[in-house]
C-alpha positions as CSV (number, residue, x, y, z in Angstrom):
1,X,106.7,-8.0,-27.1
2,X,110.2,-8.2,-28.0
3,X,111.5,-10.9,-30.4
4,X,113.0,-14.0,-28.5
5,X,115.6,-14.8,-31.5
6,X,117.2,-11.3,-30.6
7,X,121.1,-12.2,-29.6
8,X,121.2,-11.5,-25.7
9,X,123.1,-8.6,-24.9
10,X,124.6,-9.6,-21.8
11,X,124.3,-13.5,-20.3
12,X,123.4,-13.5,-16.6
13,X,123.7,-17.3,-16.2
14,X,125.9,-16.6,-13.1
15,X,123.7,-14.1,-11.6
16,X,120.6,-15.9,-12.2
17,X,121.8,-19.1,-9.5
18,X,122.9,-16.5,-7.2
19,X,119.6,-14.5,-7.6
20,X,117.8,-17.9,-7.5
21,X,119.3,-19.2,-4.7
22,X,119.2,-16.2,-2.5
23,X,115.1,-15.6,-3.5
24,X,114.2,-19.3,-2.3
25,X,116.1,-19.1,0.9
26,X,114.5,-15.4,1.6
27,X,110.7,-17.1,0.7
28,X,110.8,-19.0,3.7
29,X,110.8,-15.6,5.9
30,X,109.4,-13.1,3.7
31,X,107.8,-14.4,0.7
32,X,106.9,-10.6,-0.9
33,X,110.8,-9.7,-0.1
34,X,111.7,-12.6,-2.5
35,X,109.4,-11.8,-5.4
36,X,110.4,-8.1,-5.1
37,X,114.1,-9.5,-5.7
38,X,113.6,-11.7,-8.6
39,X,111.5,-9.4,-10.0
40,X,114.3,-6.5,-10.2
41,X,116.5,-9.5,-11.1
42,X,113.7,-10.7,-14.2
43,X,113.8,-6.5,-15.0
44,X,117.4,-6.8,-15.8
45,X,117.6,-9.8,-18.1
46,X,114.0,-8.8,-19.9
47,X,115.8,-5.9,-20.9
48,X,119.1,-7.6,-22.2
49,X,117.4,-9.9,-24.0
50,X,118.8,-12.9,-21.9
51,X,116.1,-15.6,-22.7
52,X,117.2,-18.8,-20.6
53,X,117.8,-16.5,-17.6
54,X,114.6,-14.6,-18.0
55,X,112.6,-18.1,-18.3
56,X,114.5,-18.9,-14.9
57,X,113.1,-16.3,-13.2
58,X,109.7,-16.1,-14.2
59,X,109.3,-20.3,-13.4
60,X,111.3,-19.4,-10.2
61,X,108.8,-16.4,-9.1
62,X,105.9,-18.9,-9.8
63,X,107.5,-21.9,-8.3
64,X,107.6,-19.7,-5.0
65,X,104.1,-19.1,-4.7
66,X,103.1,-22.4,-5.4
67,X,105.4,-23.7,-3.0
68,X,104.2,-20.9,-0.1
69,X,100.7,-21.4,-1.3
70,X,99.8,-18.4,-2.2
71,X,97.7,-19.5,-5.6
72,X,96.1,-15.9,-5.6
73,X,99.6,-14.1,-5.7
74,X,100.6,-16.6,-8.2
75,X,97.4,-15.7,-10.6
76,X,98.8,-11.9,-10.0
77,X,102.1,-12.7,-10.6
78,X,101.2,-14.8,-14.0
79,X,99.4,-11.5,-15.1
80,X,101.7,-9.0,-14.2
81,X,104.9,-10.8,-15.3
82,X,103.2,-11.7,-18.7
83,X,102.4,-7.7,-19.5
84,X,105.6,-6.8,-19.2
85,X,106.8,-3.8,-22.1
86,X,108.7,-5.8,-24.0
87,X,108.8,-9.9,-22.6
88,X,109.8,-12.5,-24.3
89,X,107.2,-14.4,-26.2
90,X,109.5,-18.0,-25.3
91,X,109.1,-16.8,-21.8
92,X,105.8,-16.5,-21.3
93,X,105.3,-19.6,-23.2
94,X,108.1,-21.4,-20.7
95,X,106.1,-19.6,-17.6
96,X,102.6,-21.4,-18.7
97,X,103.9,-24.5,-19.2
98,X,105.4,-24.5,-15.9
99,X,102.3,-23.4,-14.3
100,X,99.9,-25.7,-16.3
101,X,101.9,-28.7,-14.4
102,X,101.1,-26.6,-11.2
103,X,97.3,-27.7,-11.7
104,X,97.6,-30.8,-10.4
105,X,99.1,-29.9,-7.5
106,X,96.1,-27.2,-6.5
107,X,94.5,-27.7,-3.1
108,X,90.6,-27.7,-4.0
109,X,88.4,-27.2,-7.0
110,X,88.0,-23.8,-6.8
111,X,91.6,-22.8,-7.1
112,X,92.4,-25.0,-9.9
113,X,89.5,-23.3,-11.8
114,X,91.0,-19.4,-10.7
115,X,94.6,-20.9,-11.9
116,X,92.8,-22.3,-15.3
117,X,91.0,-18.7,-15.8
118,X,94.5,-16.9,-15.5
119,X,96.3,-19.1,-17.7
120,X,93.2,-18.7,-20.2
121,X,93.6,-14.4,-19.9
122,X,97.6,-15.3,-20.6
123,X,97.1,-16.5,-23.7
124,X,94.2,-15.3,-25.0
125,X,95.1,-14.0,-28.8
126,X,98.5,-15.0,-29.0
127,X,99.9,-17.3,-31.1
128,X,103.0,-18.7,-30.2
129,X,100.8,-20.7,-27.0
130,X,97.8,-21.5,-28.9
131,X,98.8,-24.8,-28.0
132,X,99.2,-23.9,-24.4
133,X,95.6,-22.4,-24.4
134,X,94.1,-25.6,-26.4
135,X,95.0,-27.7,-23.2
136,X,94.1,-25.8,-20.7
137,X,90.6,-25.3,-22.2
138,X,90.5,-28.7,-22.3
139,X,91.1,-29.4,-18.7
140,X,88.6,-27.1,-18.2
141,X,86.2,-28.4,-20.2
142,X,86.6,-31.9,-18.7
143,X,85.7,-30.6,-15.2
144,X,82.6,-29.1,-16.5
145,X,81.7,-32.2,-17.9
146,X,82.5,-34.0,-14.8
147,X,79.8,-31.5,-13.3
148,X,77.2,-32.1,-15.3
149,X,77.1,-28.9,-17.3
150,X,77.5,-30.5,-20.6
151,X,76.5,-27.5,-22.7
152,X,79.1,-25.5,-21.1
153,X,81.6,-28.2,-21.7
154,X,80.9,-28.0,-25.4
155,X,80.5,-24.2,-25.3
156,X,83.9,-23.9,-23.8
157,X,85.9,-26.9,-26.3
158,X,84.0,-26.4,-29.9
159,X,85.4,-22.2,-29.1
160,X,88.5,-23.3,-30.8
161,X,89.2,-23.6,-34.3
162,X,92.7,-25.8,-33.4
163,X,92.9,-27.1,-37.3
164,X,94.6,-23.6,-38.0
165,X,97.1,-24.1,-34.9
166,X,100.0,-24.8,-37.0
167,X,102.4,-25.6,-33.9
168,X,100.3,-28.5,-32.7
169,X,100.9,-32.2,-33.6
170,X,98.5,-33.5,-36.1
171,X,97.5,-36.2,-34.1
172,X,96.5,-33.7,-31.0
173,X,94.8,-31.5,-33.3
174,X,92.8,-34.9,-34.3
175,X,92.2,-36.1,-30.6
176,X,91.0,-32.3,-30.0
177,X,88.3,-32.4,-32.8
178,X,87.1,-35.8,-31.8
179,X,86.6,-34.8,-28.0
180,X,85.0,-31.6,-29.8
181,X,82.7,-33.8,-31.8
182,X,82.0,-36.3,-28.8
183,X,80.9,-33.8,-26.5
184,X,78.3,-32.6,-29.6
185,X,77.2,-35.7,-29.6
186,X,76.6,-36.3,-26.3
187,X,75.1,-33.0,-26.0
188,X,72.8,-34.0,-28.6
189,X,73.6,-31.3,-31.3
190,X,74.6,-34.1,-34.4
191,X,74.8,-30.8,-36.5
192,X,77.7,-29.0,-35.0
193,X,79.1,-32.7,-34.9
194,X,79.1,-33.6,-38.7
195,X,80.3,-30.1,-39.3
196,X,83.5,-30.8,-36.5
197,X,84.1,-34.0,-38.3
198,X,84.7,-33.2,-41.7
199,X,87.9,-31.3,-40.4
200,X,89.3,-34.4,-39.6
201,X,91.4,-35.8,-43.0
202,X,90.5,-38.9,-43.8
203,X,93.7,-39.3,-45.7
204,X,95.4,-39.6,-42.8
205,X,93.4,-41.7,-40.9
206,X,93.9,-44.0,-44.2
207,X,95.9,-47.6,-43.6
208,X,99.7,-47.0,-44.6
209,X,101.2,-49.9,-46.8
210,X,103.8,-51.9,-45.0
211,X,107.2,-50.9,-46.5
212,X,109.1,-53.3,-48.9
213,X,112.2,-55.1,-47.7
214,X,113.6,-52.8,-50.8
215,X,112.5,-49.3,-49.0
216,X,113.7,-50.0,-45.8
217,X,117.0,-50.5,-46.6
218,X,117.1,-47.5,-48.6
219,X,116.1,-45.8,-45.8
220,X,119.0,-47.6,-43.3
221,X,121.4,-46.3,-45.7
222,X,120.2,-42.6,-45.7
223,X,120.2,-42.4,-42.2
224,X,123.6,-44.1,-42.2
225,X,125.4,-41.3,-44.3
226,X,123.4,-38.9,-42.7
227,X,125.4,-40.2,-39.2
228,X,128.5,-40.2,-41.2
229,X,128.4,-36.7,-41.7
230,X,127.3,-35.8,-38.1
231,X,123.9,-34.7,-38.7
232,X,120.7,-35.4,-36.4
233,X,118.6,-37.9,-37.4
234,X,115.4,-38.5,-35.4
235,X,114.4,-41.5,-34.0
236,X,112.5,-43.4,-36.2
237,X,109.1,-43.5,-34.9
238,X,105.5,-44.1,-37.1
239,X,102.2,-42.9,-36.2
240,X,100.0,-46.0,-35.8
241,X,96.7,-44.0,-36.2
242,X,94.3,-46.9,-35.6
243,X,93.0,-46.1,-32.6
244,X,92.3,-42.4,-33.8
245,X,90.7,-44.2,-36.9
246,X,88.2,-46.5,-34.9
247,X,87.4,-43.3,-32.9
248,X,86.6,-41.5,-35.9
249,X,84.6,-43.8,-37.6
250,X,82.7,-44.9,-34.4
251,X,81.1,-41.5,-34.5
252,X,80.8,-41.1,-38.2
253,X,78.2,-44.1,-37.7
254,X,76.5,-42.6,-35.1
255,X,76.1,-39.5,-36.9
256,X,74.9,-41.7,-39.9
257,X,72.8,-43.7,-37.7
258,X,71.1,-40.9,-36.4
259,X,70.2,-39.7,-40.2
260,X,69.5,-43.3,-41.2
261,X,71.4,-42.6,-43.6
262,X,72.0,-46.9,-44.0
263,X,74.4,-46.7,-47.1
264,X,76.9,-44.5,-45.3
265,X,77.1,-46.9,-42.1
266,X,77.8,-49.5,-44.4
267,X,80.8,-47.6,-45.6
268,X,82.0,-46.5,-42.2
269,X,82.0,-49.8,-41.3
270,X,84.0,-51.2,-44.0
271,X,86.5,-48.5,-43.4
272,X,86.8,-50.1,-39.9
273,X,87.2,-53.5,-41.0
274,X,90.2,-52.4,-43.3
275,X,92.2,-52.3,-39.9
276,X,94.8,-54.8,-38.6
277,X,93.2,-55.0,-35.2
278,X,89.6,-55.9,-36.7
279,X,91.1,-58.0,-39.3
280,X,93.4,-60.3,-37.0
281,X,90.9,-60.3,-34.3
282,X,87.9,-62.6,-34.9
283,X,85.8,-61.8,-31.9
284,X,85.9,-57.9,-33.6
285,X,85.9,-59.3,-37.7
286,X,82.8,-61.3,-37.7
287,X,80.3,-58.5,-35.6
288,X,81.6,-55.8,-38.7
289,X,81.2,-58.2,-41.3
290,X,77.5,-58.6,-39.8
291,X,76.8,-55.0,-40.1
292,X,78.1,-54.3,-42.9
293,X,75.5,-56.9,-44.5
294,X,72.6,-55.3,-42.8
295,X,72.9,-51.8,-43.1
296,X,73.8,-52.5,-47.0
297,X,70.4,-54.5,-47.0
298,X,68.7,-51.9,-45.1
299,X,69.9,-49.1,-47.6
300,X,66.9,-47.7,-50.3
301,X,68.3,-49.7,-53.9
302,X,70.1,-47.3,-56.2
303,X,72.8,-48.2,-58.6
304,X,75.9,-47.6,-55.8
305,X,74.0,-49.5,-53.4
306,X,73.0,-52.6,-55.9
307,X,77.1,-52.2,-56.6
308,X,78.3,-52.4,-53.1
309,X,75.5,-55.4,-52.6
310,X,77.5,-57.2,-55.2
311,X,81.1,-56.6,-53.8
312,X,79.7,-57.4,-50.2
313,X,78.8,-60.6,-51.3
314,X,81.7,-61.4,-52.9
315,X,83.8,-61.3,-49.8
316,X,85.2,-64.6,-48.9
317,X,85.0,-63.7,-45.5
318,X,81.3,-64.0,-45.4
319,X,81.7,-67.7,-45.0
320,X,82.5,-66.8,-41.2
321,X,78.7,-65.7,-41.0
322,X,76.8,-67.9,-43.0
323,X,73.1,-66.9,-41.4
324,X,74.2,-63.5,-42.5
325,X,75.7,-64.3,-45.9
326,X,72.5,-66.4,-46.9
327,X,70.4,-63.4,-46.4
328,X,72.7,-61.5,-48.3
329,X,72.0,-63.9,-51.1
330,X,68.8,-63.2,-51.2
331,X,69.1,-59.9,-52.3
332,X,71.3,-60.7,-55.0
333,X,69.0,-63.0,-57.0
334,X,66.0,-62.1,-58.8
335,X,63.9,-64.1,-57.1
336,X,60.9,-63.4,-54.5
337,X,61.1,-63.4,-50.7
338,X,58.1,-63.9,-49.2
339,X,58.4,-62.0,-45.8
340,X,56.4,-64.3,-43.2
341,X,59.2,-67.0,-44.5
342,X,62.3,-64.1,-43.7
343,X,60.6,-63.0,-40.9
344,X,60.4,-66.8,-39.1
345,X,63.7,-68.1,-40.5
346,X,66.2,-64.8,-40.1
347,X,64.3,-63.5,-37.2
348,X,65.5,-64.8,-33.8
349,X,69.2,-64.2,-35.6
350,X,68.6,-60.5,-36.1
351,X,66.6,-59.3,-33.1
352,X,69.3,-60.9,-31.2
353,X,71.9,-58.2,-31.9
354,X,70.8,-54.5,-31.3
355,X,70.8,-53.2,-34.7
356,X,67.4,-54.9,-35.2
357,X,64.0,-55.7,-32.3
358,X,60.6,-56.9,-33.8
359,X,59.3,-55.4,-30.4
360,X,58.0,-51.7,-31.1
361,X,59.6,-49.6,-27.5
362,X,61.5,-52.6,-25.7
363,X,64.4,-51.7,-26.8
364,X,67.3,-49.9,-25.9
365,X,68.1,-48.8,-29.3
366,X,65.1,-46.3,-30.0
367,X,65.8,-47.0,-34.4
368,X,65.8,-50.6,-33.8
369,X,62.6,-51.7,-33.9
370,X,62.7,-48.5,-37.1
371,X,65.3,-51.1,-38.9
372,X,63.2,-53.8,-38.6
373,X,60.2,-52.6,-40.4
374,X,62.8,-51.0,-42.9
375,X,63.9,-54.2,-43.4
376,X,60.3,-55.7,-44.0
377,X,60.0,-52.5,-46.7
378,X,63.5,-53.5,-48.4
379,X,62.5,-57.1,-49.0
380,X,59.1,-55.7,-50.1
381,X,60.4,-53.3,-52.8
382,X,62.9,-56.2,-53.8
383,X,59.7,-58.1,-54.6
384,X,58.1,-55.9,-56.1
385,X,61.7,-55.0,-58.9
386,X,61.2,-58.8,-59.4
387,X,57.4,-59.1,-60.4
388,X,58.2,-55.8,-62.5
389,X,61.3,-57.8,-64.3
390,X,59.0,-60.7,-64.9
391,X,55.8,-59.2,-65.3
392,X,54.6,-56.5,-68.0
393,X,50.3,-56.6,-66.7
394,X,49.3,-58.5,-64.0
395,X,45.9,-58.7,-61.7
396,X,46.0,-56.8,-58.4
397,X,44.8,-59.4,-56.7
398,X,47.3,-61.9,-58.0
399,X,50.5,-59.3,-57.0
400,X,48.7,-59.0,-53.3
401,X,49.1,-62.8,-53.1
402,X,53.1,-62.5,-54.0
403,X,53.9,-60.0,-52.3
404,X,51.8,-60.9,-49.2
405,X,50.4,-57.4,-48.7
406,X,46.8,-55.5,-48.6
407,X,45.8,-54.0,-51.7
408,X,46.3,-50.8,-49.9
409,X,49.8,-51.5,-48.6
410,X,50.4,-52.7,-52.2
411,X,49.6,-49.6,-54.0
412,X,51.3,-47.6,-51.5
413,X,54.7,-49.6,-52.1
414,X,54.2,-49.3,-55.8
415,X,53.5,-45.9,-55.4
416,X,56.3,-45.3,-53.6
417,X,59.2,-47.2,-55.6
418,X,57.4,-44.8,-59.0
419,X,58.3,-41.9,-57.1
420,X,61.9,-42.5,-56.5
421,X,62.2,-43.9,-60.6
422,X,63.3,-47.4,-59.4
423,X,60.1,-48.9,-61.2
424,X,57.7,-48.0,-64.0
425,X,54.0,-48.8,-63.3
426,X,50.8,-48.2,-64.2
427,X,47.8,-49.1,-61.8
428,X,44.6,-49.3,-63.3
429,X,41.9,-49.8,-60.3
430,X,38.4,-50.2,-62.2
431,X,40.3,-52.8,-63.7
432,X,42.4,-54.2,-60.6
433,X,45.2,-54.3,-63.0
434,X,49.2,-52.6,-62.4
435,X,50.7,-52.7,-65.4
436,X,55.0,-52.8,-65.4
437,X,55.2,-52.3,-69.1
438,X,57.0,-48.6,-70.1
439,X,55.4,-46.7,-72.8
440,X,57.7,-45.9,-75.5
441,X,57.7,-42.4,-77.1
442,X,57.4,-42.0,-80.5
443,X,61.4,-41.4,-81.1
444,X,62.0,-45.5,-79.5
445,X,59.2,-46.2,-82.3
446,X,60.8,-44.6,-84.9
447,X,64.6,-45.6,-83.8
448,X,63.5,-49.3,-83.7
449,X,61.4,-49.1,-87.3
450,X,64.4,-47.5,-88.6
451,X,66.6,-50.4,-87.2
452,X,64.2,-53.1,-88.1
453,X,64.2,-51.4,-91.6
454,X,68.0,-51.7,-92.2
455,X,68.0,-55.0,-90.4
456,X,65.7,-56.0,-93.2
457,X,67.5,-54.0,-96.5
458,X,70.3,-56.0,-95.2
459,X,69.2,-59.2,-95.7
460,X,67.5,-58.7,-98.9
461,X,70.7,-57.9,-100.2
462,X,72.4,-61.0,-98.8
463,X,69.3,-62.9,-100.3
464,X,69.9,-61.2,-103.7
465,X,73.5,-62.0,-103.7
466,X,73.4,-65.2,-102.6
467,X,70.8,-66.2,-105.5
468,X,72.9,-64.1,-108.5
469,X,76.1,-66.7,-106.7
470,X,74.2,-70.0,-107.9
471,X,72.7,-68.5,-110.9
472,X,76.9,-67.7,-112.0
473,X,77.2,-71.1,-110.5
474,X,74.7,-72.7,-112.5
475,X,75.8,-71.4,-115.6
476,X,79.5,-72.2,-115.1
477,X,79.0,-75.4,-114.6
478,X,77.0,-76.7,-118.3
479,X,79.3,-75.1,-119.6
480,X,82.6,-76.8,-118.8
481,X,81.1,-80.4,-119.1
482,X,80.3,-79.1,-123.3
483,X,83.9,-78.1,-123.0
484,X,85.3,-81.4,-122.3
485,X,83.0,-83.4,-124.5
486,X,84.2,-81.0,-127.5
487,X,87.8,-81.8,-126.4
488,X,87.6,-85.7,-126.4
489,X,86.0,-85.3,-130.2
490,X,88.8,-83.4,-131.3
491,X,91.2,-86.7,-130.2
492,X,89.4,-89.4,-131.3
């Protein structure tokens, strides 16, 4: 196809309204007489390079078949007209865009869908309307969702790949991948969906500082001189990406829901709440603030989840939620919880929201009544770090009375809590004794002799200098009091 920047060799402007003009009135008699004109006509400019006349007639050939409608001679037309030796690529692109607003216009289902296939066949593999081709396989995968035939709708959108379109808008490349990852999700395929997502950037999803009174009149002034000296300056517009952000995240947590992967719906959520519309908006603050306490609860205890426990309950926005901040408490204070007590006092509280349901299959949320027992095992293990701070050997009937287990259940939570190194223990059954204390190797036994060792040299040489100080001390002092006997002799 022939390079639309070429310099037209002769501008057909005039001819085109004649051309125009004399096609539309001929359509209403003899519609093939019309497109046979025009299309002689579009021969003409296509070979002298005259873009904006070209453009005319191609929209003008396709108007006329929409308006006689004849939506099968426009599908021909589309195809012909586009394989043309040596069209314009702004042509084509000018063509589809008119005809994509034609879709609206189609008399039943069935034509819109033949119109969507040619406009698909148009652009296939061509790069200057990728963009073009992104929204019209949209459309088309809306109306097969609309059917029913969500696979196909998926099939047909995730086909894509529009992060390397470099002519579309970042935020419609970003509203594409998250219809992309929607559809996954509702088609039930999370992994497609978490791979989808991560081509979103986060970065600019991010909050943008407000500007300082300092930057924005910098900024007056540049556009100022730039007006001065007759340049174009663009309106001054800013992307407010919050509703793309909630979107995103939205799915991020069910994605991370799905995994229970706890830890990272915490930090989804606490992306959302750095938002202006969450934060200004209490009816939306104090149901993120609630989540974000239980799924950080609810998360296995490693060292970033015992930090982010600690900077949770530091917010001074907890004091909104005080049920929910008093539980948080709990967790940060080495101190037992004994479960029947958590169970009667935070229960109502939590089963009344649908993260959590003590009923096993009443739910709607299928992981609810999963969180909940979680929830029992989270304030179990917590028990279980504090006996093992407090204890070194204890009876196994005593910890079964603290912890307000089985013996069985006991061991297996032990067990468990050894296997993922968050406690050291030792259970000895003839003996109905678990043991907290950690065997030290015989390089701590030699470190602390060593330590204990200088720790003790040192001292014996403080000892020794301190007692050679009051010998010197004791000797001085005789000594002077002769001197001043000897002295008041000598006057006398």
């Amino acid at each position: 196809m022939a390079d639309a920047a070429l310099k037209p060799e002769k501008d057909f402007s005039k001819e085109a309204d004649v051309q125009i003009g004399e096609a539309e009135k001929l359509a209403k008699n003899d519609l093939a007489a019309a497109i046979e004109k025009l299309t002689t006509f579009e021969k003409q400019t296509r070979q002298a390079s005259d873009l904006a006349s070209t453009s005319r007639t191609l929209i003008s050939i396709c108007t006329i078949c929409k308006d006689a409608g004849k939506w099968s001679l426009l599908n021909d037309q589309v195809l012909v007209l586009s394989k043309k030796h040596g069209q314009l690529k702004q042509a084509i692109t000018k063509m589809v865009q008119t005809v994509m607003t034609f879709l609206d216009k189609t008399p039943d289902l069935d034509t819109k869908l033949t119109v969507i296939e040619t406009l698909r066949t148009v652009t296939e593999g061509k790069i200057f309307v990728e963009v073009e081709r992104a929204r019209v396989t949209k459309i088309l995968s809306d109306i097969k969702k609309q059917q029913g035939d969500l696979k196909s709708a998926m099939d047909i959108l995730c086909e894509l790949q529009v992060e390397t379109f470099g002519s579309m808008e970042r935020r419609e490349k970003t509203e594409f991948i998250l219809a992309q990852v929607a559809l996954c999700i509702e088609n039930g395929d999370y992994t497609q969906a978490g791979i989808l997502s991560r081509k979103i950037s986060t970065r600019y999803l991010s909050r943008k500082p407000k500007k300082t009174p300092e930057q924005l009149e910098k900024e007056k002034k540049v556009r100022e001189e730039k007006l001065k000296r007759g340049e174009e300056v663009p309106p001054e517009v800013e992307d407010d990406t919050t509703d793309l952000k909630l979107a995103y995240y939205e799915q991020q947590i069910t994605l991370a829901k799905h995994d229970d992967k706890y830890l990272d719906v915490c930090k989804h959520y606490r992306q959302v709440l750095d938002t202006e519309a969450v934060e200004e908006d209490p009816s939306k603050l104090q149901p993120v603030l609630q989540r974000i306490i239980y799924f950080v609860i609810l998360a296995p205890h490693d060292n970033e989840q015992h930090d982010l426990l600690q900077r949770i309950f530091r917010d001074t926005r907890n004091t909104q939620i005080a049920t929910d901040a008093s539980l948080l408490k709990l967790f940060t204070v080495h101190e037992l919880m004994r479960w029947p007590q958590v169970a009667s006092e935070y229960g109502p509280h939590l089963c009344g929201t649908d993260i959590f349901d003590e009923r096993p299959n009443q739910s709607k949320d299928e992981k609810a009544h999963q969180r909940w027992q979680d929830l029992r095992k989270r304030v179990i293990e917590h028990n279980v770090r504090v006996v093992a701070k407090y204890y070194t050997r204890i009876g196994m009937k005593r910890l079964t009375q603290l912890l307000d287990l089985t013996e069985d259940e006991t061991e297996k939570y032990i067990s468990e809590l050894v296997c993922s190194k968050t406690v050291f223990a030792r259970i000895d059954r003839p003996a109905r004794i678990v043991s907290f204390a950690k065997p030290r190797d015989v390089d701590d036994v030699l470190n602390e002799w060593s330590h204990n060792m200088k720790s003790l040299l040192g001292l014996l040489e403080r000892v020794d200098h301190l007692i050679t100080k009051e010998e010197m001390m004791a000797r001085i002092q005789p000594g002077a009091k002769e001197g001043k006997e000897k002295k008041g002799k000598k006057k006398a």
